[in-house]
Each structure stands twice: as structure tokens, then as C-alpha cells.
N, C-alpha and C positions, 0 to 999 in steps of 0.2 A: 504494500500500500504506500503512498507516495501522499507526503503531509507538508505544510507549509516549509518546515526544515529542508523540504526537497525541493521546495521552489527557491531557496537561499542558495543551495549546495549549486543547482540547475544554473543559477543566475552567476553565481562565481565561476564555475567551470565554462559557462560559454563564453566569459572574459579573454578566457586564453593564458596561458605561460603556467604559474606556480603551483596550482591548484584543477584538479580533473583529471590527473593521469597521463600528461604530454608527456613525453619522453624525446629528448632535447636532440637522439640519434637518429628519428626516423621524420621526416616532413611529414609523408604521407599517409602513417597512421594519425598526427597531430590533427591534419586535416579532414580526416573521418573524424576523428573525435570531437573536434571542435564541429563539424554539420549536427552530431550527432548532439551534442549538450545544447547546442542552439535549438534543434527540435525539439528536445524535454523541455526547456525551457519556452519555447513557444505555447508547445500543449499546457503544460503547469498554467502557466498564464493565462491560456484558455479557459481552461477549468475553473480555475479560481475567480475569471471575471477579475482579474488585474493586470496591468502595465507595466513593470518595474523599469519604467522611463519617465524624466522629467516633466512630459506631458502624459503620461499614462494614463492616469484619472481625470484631469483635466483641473479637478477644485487646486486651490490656490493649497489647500492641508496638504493634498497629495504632492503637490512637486514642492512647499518645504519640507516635507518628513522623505521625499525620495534625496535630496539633495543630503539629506543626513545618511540617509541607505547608501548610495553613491562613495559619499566621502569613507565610511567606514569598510565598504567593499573594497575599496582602493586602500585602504589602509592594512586590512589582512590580505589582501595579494601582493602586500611588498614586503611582509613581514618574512624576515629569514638568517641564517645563521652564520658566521665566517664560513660555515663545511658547505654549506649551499651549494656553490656552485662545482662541489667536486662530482663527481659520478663516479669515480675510486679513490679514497684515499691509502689505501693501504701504506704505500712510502712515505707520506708525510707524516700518520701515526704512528708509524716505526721511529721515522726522523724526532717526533717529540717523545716520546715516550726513551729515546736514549739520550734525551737531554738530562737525564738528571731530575732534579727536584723543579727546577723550572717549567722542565716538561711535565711534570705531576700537575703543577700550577695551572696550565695551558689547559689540561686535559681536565681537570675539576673546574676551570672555570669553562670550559664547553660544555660540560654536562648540564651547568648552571644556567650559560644562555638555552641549548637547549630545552630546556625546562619553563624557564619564565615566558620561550616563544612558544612552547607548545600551549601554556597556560593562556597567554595571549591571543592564540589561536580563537580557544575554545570559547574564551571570554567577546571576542570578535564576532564569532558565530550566535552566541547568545543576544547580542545586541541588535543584530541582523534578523535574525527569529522575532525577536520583539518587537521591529520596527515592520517587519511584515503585518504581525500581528494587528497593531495598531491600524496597517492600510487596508489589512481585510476584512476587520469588524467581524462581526455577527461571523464573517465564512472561513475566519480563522482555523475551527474546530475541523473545518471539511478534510476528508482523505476520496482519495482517489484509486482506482484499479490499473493493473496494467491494459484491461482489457478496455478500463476508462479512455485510456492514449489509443488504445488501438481503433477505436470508435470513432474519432477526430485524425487516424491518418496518421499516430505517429506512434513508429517502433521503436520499445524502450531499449532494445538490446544491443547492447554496447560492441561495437567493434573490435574484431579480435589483434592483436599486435602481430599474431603469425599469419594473418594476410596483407601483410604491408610489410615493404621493405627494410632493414635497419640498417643505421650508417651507411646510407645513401652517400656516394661518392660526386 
């Protein structure tokens, strides 16, 4: 069943980059995936009789509380850690971890950002839920089927990464 949280997750992943499952080696699955979180996202938004666009609703309530939606989406899609942008680190954790006590240092204070962004995450999401909340009124409560999406034309099922190329040359 697919519940407002699913129209938050829907609207970040059809953003693109940090969030939905890219994978920074293949263009071509990115680009399935990205058609594909745009169409949940489309349908979610169907369903629920909402916009998640500055004009979405049209009242003047909805594009201030969307402008607050907006700012916070973009706030948890930037959110991220020195290790971010690795896709292996193996040599570099070797490299601190024979530093000595500094590399201890290094490596307990990464756990610690890790921690406080994954906290931040969560707390980002939470904000995002509640300000849907607030846009949906009364249809907040509403869930959906998959066979709801299928009804309006859109297939929930996620594109596989072994039908698309990786590290495309």
C-alpha cells in the first residue's frame, strides 16, 4: 500500500542524484529510474488530488507551505558525508586506520557524522511527511493499491539494474 510517506519518498526520488537508487556507473539505468519515480510520482499525485508544485493547488496556503516543502527537499538531497562521494573506499580506510591514533580520531569522528546525517535524514523526512500532511487535509489518512497505479496507467515496478548497462564507456 502506498501512503503519503510514499508521495515524499516519490517526490525526492524523481528529483534525481542522492536519493532513489541512481547508481553514478550506469546513465541508462539512472534514466529508467528517474521515468520511473517521475510516474509514481505522477500517479501518487493523482490519487491524492495534489500538486507538489508551487502552483499545484493554486491557494496562496499551498505555494507558501510548498515553498517550505521545496526548501526542505533540497535541503535533504544535499545532505551527505566526507565518504559520499567514494563508491570504494577500501585504500583510504586502510590508509586511516594505519594512521595511528589520528586515524582512530578520523574514523570515530565519521561514524559520528554518519550518525547525526543519518539522524538528519530521518528528521528531514519527518518534516516532509508533515508538511504533506498539512497540504492534504482530511486525505492525508488515504492509502493506495498497487492495482490503484495500475488503474491510472502507471506500473509500480521498479526497473531492474541487470537490464541496463554499467560503467558505460
Amino acid at each position: 500500500m502506498y501512503d503519503r510517506r510514499d508521495l515524499v519518498h516519490a517526490y525526492l526520488a524523481a528529483q534525481g542524484g542522492r536519493f532513489g537508487g541512481y547508481r553514478p556507473e550506469s546513465s541508462a539505468y539512472n534514466a529508467a529510474l528517474k521515468a520511473h519515480h517521475t510516474a509514481m510520482l505522477d500517479g501518487l499525485q493523482q490519487l491524492f488530488g495534489l500538486r507538489l508544485h508551487a502552483d499545484g493547488g493554486g491557494s496562496f496556503t499551498h505555494r507558501v507551505l510548498f515553498r517550505l516543502f521545496s526548501a526542505t527537499a533540497d535541503s535533504f538531497l544535499a545532505l551527505r558525508t566526507p565518504w559520499s562521494n567514494f563508491l570504494e573506499a577500501g585504500l583510504l580506510v586502510r590508509m586511516v586506520e594505519e594512521a595511528g591514533a589520528e586515524g582512530e580520531r578520523v574514523m570515530a569522528a565519521s561514524q559520528r557524522v554518519d550518525a547525526l546525517t543519518a539522524e538528519s535524514r530521518e528528521t528531514h523526512l519527518e518534516m516532509l511527511d508533515a508538511l504533506v500532511a498539512v497540504l492534504l487535509g482530511d486525505r492525508a489518512v488515504l492509502t493506495f493499491s498497487p492495482a490503484d497505479l495500475r488503474a491510472i496507467g502507471v506500473d509500480d515496478t521498479m526497473p531492474s539494474p541487470s537490464d541496463h548497462p554499467l560503467y558505460e564507456g
